[in-house]
C-alpha positions as CSV (number, residue, x, y, z in Angstrom):
1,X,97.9,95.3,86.2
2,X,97.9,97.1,89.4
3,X,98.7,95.8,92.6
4,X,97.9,98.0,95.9
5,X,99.2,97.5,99.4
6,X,97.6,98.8,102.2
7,X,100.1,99.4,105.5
8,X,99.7,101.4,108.9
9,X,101.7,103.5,110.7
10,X,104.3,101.7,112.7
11,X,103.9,98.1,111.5
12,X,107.3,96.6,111.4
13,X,105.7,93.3,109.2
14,X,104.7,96.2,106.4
15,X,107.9,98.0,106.5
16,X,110.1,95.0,105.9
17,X,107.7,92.8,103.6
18,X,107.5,96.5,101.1
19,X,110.9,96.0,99.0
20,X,109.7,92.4,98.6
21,X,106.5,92.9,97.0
22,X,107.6,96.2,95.3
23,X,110.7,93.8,93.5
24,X,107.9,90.9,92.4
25,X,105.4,93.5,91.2
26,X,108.2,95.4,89.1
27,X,109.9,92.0,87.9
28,X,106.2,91.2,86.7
29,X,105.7,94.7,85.2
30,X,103.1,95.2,87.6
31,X,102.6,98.9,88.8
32,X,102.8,99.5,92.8
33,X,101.7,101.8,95.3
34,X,101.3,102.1,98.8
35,X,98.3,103.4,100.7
36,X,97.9,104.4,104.7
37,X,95.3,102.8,106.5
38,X,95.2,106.1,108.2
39,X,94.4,107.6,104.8
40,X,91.6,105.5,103.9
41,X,88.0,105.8,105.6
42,X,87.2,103.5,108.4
43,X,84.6,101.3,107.1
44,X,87.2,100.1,104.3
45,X,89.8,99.0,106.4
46,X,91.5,95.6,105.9
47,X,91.7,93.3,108.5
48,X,95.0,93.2,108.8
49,X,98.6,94.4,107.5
50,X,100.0,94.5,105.2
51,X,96.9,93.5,102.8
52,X,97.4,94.1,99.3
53,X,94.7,94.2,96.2
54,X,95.4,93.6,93.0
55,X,93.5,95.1,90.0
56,X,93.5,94.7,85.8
57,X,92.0,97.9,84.2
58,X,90.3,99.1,87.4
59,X,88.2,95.8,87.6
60,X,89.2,93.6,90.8
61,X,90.8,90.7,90.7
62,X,91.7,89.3,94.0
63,X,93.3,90.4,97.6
64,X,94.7,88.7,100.3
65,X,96.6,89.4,103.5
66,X,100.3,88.7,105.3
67,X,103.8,88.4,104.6
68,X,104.1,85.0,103.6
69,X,106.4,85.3,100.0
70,X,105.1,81.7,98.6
71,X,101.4,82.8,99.1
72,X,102.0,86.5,97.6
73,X,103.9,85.0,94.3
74,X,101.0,82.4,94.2
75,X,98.6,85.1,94.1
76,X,100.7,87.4,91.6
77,X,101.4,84.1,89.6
78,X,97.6,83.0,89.0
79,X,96.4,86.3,87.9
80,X,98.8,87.0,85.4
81,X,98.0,83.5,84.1
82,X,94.3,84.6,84.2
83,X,95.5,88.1,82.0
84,X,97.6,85.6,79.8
85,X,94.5,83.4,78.9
């Protein structure tokens, strides 16, 4: 599993939610990395930060949006029930 997070330059919210989600996905052996919104094309912007996606073999599974912890481990905690099914 592979979960993405998508930050910009100069959001405080990204900067401090980062070790957070970096810890869960690692504690979950769940690979991380970071993307730029400045590196990514315009049209596939989120539409906010930080936004994260999260993927199983290249094949989507969900995204979502914020820095709420409870709602980030939800999300984390479904799909690797989904994987485990």
């Amino acid at each position: 599993m592979k979960l993405v997070m998508i930050k910009k330059a100069g959001c405080m919210p990204c900067k401090q939610f980062e070790p957070f989600a970096k810890q869960e996905a690692e504690k979950n052996s769940i690979s991380f990395k970071t993307v730029m919104r400045e590196d990514m094309p315009e049209e596939t912007h989120p539409p906010f930060f930080p936004y994260f996606y999260l993927y199983q073999n290249k094949e989507f599974m969900e995204s979502w949006g914020g820095v709420n912890e409870r709602k980030f481990l939800s999300a984390l905690k479904r799909n690797l029930k989904k994987t485990q099914d």
